[in-house]
KOLBA-516704 format. One record per residue (C-alpha): residue number from 1; residue in three letters; x, y, z. Coordinates in steps of 0.02 Angstrom, whole numbers, always signed. Example, Ala and Ser with C-alpha at 12.3 -4.5 7.8 and 13.67 -1.06 7.14 Angstrom:
<atoms>
   n res     px     py     pz
   1 Ala   +615   -225   +390
   2 Ser   +684    -53   +357
</atoms>
This chain:
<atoms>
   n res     px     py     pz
   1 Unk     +0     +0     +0
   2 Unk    +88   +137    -58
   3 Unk    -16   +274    +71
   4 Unk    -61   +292   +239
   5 Unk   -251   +305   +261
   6 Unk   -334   +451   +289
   7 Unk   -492   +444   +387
   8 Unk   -577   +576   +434
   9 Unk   -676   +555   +607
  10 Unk   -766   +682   +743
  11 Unk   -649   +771   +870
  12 Unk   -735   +717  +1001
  13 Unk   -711   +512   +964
  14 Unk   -515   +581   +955
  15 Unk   -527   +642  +1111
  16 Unk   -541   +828  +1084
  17 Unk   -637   +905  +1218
  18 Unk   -781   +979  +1081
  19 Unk   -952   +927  +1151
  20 Unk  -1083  +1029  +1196
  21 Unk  -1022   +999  +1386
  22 Unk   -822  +1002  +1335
  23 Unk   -810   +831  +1354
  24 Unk   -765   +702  +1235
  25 Unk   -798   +521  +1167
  26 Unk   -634   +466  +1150
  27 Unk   -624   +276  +1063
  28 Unk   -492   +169  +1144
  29 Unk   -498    +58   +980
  30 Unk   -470   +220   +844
  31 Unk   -335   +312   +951
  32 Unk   -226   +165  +1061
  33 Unk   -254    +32   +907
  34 Unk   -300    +99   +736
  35 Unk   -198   +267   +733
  36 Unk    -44   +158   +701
  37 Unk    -99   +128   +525
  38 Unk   -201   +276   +474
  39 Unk   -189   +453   +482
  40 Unk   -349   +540   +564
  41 Unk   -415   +699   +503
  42 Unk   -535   +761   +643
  43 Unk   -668   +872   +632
  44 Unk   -786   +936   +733
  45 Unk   -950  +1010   +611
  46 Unk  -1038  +1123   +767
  47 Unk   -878  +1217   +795
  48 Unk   -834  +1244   +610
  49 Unk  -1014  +1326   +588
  50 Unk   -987  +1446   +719
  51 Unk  -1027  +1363   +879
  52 Unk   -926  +1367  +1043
  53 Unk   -882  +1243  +1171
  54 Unk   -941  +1239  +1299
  55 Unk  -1129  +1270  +1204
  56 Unk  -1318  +1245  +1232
  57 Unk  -1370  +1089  +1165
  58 Unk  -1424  +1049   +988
  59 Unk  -1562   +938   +938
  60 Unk  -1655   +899   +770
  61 Unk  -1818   +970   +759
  62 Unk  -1960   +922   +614
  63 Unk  -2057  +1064   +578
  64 Unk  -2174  +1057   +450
  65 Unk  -2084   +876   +406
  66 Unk  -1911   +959   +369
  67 Unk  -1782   +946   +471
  68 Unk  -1692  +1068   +533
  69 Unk  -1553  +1090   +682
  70 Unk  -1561  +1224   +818
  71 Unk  -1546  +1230  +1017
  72 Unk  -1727  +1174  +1059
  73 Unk  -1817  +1340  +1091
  74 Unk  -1774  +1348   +896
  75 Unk  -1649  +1489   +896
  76 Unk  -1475  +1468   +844
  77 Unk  -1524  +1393   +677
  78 Unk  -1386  +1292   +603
  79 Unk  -1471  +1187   +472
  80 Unk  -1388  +1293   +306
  81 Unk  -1236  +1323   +372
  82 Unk  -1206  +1154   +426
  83 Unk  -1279  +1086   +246
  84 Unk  -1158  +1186   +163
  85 Unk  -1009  +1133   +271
  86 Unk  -1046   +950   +266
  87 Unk  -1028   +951    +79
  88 Unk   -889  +1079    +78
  89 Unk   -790   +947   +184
  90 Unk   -848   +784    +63
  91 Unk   -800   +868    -96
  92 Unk   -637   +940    -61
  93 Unk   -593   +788    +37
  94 Unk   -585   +652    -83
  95 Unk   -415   +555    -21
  96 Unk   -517   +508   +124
  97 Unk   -518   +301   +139
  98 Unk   -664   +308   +260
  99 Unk   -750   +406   +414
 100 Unk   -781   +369   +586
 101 Unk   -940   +479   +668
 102 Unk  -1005   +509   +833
 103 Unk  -1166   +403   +855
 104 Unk  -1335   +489   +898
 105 Unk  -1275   +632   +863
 106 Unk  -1389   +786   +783
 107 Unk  -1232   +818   +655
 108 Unk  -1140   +689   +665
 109 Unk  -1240   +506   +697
 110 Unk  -1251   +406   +557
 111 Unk  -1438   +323   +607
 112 Unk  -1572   +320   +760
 113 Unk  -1554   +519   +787
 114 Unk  -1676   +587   +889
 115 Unk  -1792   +708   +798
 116 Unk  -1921   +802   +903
 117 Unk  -2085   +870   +901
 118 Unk  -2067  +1049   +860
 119 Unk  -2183  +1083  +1025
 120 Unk  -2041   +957  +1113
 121 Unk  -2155   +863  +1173
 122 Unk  -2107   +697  +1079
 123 Unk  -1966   +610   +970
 124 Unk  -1932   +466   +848
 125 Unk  -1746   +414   +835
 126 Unk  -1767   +398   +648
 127 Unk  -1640   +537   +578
 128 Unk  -1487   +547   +511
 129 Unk  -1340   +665   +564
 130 Unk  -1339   +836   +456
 131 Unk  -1161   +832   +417
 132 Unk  -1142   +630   +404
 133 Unk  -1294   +638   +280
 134 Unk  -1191   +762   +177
 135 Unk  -1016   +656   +170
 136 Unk  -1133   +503   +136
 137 Unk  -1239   +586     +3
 138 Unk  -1073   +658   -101
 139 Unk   -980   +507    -75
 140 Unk  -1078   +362    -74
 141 Unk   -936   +252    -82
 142 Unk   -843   +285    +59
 143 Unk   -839   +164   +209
 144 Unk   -944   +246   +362
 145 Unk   -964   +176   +542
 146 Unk  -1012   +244   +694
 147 Unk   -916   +243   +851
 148 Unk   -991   +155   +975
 149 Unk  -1040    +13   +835
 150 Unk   -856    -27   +797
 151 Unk   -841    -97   +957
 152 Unk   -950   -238   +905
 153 Unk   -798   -359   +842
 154 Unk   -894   -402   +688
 155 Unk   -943   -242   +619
 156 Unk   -758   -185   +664
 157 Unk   -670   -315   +537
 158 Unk   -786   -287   +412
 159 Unk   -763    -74   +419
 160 Unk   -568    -99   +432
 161 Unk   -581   -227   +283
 162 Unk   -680    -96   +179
 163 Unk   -569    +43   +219
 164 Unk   -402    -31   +157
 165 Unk   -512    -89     +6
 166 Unk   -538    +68    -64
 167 Unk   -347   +121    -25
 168 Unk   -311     +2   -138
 169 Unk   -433    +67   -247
 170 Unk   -381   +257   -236
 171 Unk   -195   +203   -256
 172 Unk   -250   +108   -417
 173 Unk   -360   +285   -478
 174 Unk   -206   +385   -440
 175 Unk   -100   +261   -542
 176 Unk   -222   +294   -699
 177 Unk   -350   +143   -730
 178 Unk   -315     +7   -864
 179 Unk   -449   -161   -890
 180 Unk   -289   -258   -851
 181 Unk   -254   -160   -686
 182 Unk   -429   -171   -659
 183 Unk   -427   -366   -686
 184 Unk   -274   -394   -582
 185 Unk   -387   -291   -444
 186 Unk   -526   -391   -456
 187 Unk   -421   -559   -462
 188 Unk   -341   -502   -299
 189 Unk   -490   -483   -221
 190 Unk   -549   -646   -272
 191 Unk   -575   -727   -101
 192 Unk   -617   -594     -6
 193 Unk   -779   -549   -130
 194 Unk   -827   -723   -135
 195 Unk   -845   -721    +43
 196 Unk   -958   -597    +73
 197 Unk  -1060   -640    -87
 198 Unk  -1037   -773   -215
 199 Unk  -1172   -716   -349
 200 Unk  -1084   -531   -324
 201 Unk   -911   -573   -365
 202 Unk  -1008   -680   -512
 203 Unk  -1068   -502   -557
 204 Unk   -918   -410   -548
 205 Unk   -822   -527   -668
 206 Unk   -962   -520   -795
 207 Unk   -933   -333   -790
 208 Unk   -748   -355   -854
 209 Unk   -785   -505   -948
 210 Unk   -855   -402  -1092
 211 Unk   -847   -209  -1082
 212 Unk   -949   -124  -1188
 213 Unk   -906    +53  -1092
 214 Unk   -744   +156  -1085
 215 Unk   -640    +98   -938
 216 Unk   -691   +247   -850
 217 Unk   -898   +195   -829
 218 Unk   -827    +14   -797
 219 Unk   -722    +49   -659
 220 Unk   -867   +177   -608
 221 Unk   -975    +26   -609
 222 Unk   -847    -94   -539
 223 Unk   -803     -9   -364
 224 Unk   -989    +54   -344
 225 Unk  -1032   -139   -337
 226 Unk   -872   -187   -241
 227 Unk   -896    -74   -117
 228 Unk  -1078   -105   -108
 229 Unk  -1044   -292    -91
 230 Unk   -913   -277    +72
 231 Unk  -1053   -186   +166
 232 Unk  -1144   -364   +158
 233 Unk  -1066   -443   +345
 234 Unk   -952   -600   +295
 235 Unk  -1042   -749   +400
 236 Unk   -952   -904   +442
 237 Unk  -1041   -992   +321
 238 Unk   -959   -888   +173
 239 Unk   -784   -902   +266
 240 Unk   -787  -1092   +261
 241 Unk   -840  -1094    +96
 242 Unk   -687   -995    +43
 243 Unk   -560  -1093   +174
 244 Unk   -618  -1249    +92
 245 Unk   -586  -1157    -84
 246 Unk   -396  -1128    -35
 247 Unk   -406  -1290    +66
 248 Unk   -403  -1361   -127
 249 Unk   -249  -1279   -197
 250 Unk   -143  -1387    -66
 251 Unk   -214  -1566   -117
 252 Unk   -102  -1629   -207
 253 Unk    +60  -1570   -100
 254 Unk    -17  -1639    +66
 255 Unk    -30  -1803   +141
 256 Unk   -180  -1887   +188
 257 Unk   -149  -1843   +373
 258 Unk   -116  -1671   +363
 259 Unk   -277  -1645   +235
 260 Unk   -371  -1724   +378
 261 Unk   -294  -1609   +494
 262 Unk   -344  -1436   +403
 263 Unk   -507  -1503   +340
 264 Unk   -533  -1534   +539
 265 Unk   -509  -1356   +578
 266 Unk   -616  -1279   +460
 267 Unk   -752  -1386   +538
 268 Unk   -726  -1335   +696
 269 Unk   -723  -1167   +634
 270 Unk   -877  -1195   +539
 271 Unk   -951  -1262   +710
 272 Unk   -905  -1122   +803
 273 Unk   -775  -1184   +915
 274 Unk   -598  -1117   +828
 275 Unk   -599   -931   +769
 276 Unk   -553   -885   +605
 277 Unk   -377   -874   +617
 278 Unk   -353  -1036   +676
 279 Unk   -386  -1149   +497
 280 Unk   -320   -970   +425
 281 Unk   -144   -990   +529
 282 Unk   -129  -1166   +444
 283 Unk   -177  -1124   +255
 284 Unk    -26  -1007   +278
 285 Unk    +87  -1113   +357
 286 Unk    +74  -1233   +226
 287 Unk    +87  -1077    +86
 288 Unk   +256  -1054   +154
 289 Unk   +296  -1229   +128
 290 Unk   +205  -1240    -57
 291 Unk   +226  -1064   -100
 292 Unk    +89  -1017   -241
 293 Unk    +98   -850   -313
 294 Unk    -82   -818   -353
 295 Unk   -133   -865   -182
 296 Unk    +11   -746   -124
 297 Unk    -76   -613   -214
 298 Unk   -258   -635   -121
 299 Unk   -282   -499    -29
 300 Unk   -435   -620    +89
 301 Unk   -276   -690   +161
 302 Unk   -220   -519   +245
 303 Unk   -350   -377   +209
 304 Unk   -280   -302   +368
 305 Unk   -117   -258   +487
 306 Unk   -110   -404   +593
 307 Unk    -51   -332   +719
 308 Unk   -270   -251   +734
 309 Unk   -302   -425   +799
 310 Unk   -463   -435   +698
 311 Unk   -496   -601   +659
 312 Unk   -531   -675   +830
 313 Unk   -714   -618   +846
 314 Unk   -767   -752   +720
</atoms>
């Protein structure tokens, strides 16, 4: 990878003392684990329109059924200003590999806002931050999660394993696209597709299969669907079927006894009683005994540092 991530994320998951109150949110996970491999770019939206710390709350308030964001008397109106900002930030910040928000947030959450009443006298948690709608709307393919989310072990590998995804992917745009640098892509990804959807990655080949486009609308079309396709959770279902698809480039270099031994671990793994890593730690053991370059090149086998200890919660 030839560039640090950049992610942007709110201050306040940093640690910057930006709240309403002048407290924080601080995430152990983004600031003691991740921020050894990516380079944050905070931001805090209620201060860059104008607001101070430490400030009267903000809340989302439908009147008339638009939404709009002021302190909950209805004065300090921030709805334009905010607009504007949030896609002032998305469009001139397109090296960004992915974005971490503050959840329930009125400018920053990314779902289950609360949006009140404009008498105040009620609320649905239906809305969507004013500035995360923004960076979603101008760039819908950029991987989003929300803090407090990512500490769900699940919904952490898959976010990490979309955000060096579309690293790859900028690197690749900043190179200048060709079909046979978008083929190599795809053919590195391989595995990793496959897992999270079968009939996808099916889809994605047909797309260079046959190009009827310039390469620019097929690589348009290509990382929309990639993209769209790692948002889909990997289950353990789809990772055994892919261990048992490597399991098949070693059958002719093991013995009978050590085929027993990995096809025994991605059971238990399909069972639910080894993590991942375990039948994972074996199919690379044996690569370094039978070295095979196209399985060297699969980017399923290490889609992240190691050193995130990611693939444990499976």
């Amino acid at each position: 990878m030839k560039n640090k991530l950049q992610i942007g994320i709110s201050a306040c998951v940093t640690g910057q003392q930006v709240r309403y109150d002048k407290s924080h949110k601080r995430s152990s996970f983004c600031m003691d684990e991740l921020s050894e491999f990516v380079e944050f770019k905070p931001v805090c939206p209620e201060m860059a329109v104008g607001l101070p710390t430490p400030r009267p709350t903000i809340r989302q308030i439908s009147v008339n059924d638009v939404i709009k964001v002021s302190r909950p008397d209805g004065s300090s109106d921030v709805t334009d200003a905010m607009t504007e900002f949030g896609q002032s930030h998305a469009k001139s910040n397109p090296q960004l590999a992915g974005f971490i928000f503050c959840a329930k947030s009125p400018s920053c959450g990314m779902e289950r806002v609360k949006v009140y009443q404009e008498d105040g006298k009620g609320s649905v948690s239906n809305g969507i931050g004013l500035f995360a709608e923004q960076i979603m709307k101008n760039n819908p393919l950029l991987p989003c999660e929300e803090n407090g989310r990512l500490n769900d072990q699940v919904i952490r590998e898959n976010f990490i394993t979309r955000i060096f995804t579309y690293q790859k992917w900028l690197d690749l745009s900043q190179e200048g696209i060709t079909l046979h640098k978008l083929i190599e892509f795809h053919s590195s990804h391989k595995y990793l597709v496959m897992t999270h959807n079968i009939q996808r990655y099916k889809a994605l080949g047909k797309l260079l299969a046959d190009p009827k486009d310039s390469i620019d609308i097929v690589a348009e079309n290509y990382i929309s669907m990639l993209m769209e396709t790692l948002t889909i959770k990997a289950t353990r279902r789809g990772h055994t079927n892919t261990l048992q698809h490597l399991q098949g480039y070693f059958k002719k270099q093991l013995c009978a006894q050590r085929r027993e031994e990995l096809t025994q671990e991605i059971e238990s793994y399909r069972l639910g009683l080894t993590p991942l890593l375990v039948p994972l730690t074996l199919i690379k053991h044996y690569m370094l005994e039978y070295p095979n370059d196209y399985l060297e090149r699969q980017v399923y086998l290490s889609p992240h540092p190691k050193a995130l200890r990611l693939r444990y919660g499976y």
